[in-house]
C-alpha positions in Angstrom: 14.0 1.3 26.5 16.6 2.0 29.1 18.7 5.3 29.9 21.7 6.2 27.2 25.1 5.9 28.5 27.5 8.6 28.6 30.7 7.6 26.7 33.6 9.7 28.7 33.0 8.4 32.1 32.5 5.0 30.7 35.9 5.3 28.8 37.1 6.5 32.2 36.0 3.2 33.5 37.3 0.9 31.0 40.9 2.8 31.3 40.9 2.2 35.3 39.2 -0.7 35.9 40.8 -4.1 33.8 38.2 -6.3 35.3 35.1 -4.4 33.9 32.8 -6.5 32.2 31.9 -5.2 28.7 29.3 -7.7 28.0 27.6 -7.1 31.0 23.2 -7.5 30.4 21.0 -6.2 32.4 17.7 -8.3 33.2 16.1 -8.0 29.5 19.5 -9.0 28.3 20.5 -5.5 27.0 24.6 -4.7 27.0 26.3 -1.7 27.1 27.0 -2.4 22.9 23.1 -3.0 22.8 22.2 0.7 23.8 25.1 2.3 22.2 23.3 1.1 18.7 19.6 1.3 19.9 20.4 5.6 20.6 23.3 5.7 17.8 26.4 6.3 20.3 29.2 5.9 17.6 31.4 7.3 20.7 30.7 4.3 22.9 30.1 2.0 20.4 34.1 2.4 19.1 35.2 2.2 22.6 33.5 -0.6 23.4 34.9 -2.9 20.3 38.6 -1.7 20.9 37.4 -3.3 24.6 36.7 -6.6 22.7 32.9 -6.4 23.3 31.1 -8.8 21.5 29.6 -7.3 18.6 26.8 -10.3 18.0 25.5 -10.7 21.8 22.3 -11.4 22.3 19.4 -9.8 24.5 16.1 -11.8 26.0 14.8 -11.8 22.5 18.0 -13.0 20.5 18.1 -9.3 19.4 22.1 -8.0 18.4 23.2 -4.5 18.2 22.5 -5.1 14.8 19.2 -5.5 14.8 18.6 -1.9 16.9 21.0 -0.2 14.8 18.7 -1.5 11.8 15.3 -1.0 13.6 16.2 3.0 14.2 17.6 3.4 11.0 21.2 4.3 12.2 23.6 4.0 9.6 27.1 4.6 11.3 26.4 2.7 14.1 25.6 -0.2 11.7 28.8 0.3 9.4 30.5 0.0 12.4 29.1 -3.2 14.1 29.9 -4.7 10.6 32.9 -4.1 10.2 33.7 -5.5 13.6 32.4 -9.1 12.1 28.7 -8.7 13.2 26.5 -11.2 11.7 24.1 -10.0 8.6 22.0 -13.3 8.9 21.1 -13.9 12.6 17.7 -14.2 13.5 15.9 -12.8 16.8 13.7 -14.7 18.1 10.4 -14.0 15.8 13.1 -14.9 12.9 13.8 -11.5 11.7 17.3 -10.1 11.0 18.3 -6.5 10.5 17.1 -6.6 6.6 13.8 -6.9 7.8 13.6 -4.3 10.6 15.0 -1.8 8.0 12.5 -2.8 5.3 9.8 -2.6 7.7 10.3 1.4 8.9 12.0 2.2 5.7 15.5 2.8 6.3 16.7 3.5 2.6 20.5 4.1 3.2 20.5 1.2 6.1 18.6 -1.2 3.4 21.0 -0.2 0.6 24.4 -0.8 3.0 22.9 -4.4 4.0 22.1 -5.2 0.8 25.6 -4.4 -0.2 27.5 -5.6 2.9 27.3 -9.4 1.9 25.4 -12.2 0.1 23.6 -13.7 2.3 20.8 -10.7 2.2 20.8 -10.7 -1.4 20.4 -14.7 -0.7 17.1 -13.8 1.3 15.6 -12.4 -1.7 15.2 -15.4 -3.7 12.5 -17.7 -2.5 13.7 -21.2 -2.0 13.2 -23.6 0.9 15.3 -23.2 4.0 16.3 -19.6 3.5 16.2 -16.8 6.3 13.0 -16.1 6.6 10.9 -15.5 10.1 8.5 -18.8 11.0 5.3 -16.8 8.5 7.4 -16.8 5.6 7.3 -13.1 5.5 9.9 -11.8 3.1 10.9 -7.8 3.4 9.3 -7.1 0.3 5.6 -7.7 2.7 7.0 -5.7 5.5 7.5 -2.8 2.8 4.8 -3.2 1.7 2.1 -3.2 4.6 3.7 -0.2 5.5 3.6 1.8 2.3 8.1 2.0 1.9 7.8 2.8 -1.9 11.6 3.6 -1.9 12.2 0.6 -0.1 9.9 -2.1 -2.7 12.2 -0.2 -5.7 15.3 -1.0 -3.9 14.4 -4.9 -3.1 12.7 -5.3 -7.1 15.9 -4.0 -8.4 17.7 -6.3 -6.2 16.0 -9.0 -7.6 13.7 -10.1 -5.0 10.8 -12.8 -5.5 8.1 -10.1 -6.4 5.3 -13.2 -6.1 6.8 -14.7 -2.8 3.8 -16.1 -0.5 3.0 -16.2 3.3 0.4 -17.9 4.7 -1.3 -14.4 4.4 -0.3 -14.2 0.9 1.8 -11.9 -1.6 2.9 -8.5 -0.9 -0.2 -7.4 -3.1 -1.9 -8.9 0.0 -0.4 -7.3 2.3 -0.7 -3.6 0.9 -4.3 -4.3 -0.3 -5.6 -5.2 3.1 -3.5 -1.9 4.3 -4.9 0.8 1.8 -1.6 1.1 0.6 -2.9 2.4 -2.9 0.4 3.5 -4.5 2.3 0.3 -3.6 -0.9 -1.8 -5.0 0.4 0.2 -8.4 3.7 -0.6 -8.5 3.4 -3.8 -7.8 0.9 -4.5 -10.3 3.0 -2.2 -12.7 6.0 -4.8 -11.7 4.6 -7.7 -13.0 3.3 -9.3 -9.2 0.6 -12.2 -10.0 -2.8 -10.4 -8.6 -4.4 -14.1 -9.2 -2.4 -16.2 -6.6 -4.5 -17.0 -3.5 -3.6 -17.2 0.2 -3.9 -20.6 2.0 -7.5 -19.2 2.6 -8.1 -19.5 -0.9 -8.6 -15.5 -1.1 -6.8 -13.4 -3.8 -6.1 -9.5 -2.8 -9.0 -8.6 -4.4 -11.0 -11.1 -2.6 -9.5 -9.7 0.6 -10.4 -6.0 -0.2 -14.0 -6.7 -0.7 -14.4 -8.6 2.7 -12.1 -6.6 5.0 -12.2 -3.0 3.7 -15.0 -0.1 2.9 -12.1 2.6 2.9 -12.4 5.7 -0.4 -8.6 4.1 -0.8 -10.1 0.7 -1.3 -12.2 1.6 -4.1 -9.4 2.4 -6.3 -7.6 -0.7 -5.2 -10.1 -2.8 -6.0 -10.7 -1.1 -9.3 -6.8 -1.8 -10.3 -6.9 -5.7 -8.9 -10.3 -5.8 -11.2 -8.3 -4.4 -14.1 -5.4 -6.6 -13.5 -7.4 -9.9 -12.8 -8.7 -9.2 -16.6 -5.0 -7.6 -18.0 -2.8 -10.4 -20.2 0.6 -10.6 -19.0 3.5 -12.5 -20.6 7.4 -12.8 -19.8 9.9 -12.8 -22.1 11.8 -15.9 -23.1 14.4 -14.1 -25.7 16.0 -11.3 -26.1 14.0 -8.6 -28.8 15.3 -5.5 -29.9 14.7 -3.7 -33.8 16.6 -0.5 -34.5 15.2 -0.4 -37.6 11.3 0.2 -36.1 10.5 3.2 -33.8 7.6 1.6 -32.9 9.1 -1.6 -31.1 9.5 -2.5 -27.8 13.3 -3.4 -26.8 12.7 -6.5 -24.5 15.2 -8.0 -22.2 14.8 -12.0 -21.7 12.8 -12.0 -18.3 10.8 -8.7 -18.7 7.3 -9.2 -17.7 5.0 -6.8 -20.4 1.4 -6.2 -20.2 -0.4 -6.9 -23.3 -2.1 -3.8 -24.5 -3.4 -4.6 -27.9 -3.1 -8.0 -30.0 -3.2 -8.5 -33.5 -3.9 -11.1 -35.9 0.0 -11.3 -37.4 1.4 -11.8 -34.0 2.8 -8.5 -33.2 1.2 -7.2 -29.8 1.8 -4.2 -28.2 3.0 -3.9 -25.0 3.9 -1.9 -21.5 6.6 -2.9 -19.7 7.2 -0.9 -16.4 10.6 0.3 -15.4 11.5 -0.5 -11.4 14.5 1.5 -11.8 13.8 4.9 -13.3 9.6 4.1 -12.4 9.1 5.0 -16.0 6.4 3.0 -18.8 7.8 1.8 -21.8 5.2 1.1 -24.3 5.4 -0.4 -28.0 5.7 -3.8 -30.2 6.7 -6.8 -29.9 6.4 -10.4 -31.3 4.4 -12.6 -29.6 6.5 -15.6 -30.0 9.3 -14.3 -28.2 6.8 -14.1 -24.7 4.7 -16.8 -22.8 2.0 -16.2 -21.1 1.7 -15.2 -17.1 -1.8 -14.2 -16.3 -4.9 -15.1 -19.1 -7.9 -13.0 -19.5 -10.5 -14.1 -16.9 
């Protein structure tokens, strides 16, 4: 990018000079506001919002200070820019905003404080048509997970994100599949993700680690897709908790558990995987109070 600005003799300027223009761009649209975020100036940035520089301008690419402060992870610098009004929900140009970038190079702490700053990025969670999304469909959840952000997949499944949402490319299971991201392929599966929906090439993740990969990590992906192609999953429809059984599984309506054994009275037993503490909980359950996900292929 371009050289860092030095916050005294800038101050220096903005005390002398009245007709200084704050918002000035250079020729890739970048503003003083814009570098101050990209290199983490808190210094500048505060000087340059008690000058009434506009927090939300945009460069060449529709990129705001937000979306650098995101993109390197700085933390401040973003607390800042939010504070001063700057918009959680405006997309650059390839439709990303700053929930993306962090999700992408796993920024925990800049993930967490968008996630908390306002609605609208828990909003981008849920799949629906319309939402915030870039023009592929891609939801952070596959930018996390392409590039192996373990931390950051817990954070967006405990936020409640669509763990099954679908690009043209496919799920996140896709997306860390075709990456050798073995230990993301696991907690997805562990989460419940759907390892039999197909891209719009009719491929499942499985399909797409035979043809594209010969890697040693590709081997044990492809041995957990097989083993979760053939796994019974169901989702809780009630509520199921006994007190009086040590052997039961305590179910919460929603909870997706994989089926480990089945038995002729209707009580199964079952795992269900824990996104917050990344712990198994195993035992029984009754079958009515579960529908089925994924059948036995």
């Amino acid at each position: 990018m371009s050289k860092c600005f030095s916050s005294i003799p800038f101050a220096e300027l903005l005390g002398s000079a009245k007709r200084v223009n704050v918002n000035f761009q250079d020729l890739d649209g970048f503003s003083a506001l814009h570098h101050a975020a990209l290199n983490g100036n808190t210094e500048l940035i505060s000087l340059l919002i008690e000058a009434q520089a506009t927090v939300d301008i945009k460069d060449n690419k529709a990129m705001r200070p937000l979306h650098y402060a995101a993109w390197q992870g700085k933390a401040e610098p973003m607390k800042m820019l939010l504070k001063a009004g700057s918009s959680l929900n405006s997309q650059s140009d390839e439709g990303q905003i700053p929930l993306h970038l962090a999700a992408q190079h796993g920024h925990y702490e800049v993930v967490v404080q968008l996630l908390l700053s306002s609605n609208m990025c828990a909003a981008l969670l849920e799949a629906k048509p319309g939402d915030i999304t870039d023009p592929n469909g891609t939801s952070p959840l596959h930018l996390a997970a392409k590039n192996g952000h373990i931390d950051i997949i817990r954070l967006l499944l405990q936020a409640g994100i669509d763990i099954n949402r679908q690009t043209k490319a496919g799920t996140a299971l896709h997306e860390a599949a075709l990456c050798g991201k073995t230990e993301v392929v696991r907690l997805l599966l562990e989460s419940g993700i759907n390892a039999h929906i197909k891209n719009t090439y009719n491929q499942t993740a499985l399909d797409i680690v035979h043809q594209f990969t010969a890697t040693q990590a590709s081997k044990e992906i492809k041995q957990m897709l097989r083993d979760a192609s053939a796994a019974l999953q169901v989702r809780a429809v009630k509520d199921y908790c006994n007190n009086y059984d040590l052997t039961s599984l305590n179910v919460k309506t929603g909870d997706v558990i994989t089926v480990l054994e089945q038995h002729p009275d209707g009580r199964w037993k079952g795992c269900i995987h824990d996104n917050r503490t990344g712990n198994d909980r195993v035992g029984y359950f009754p079958s009515s109070i579960a529908e089925v996900i994924n059948k036995r292929s």
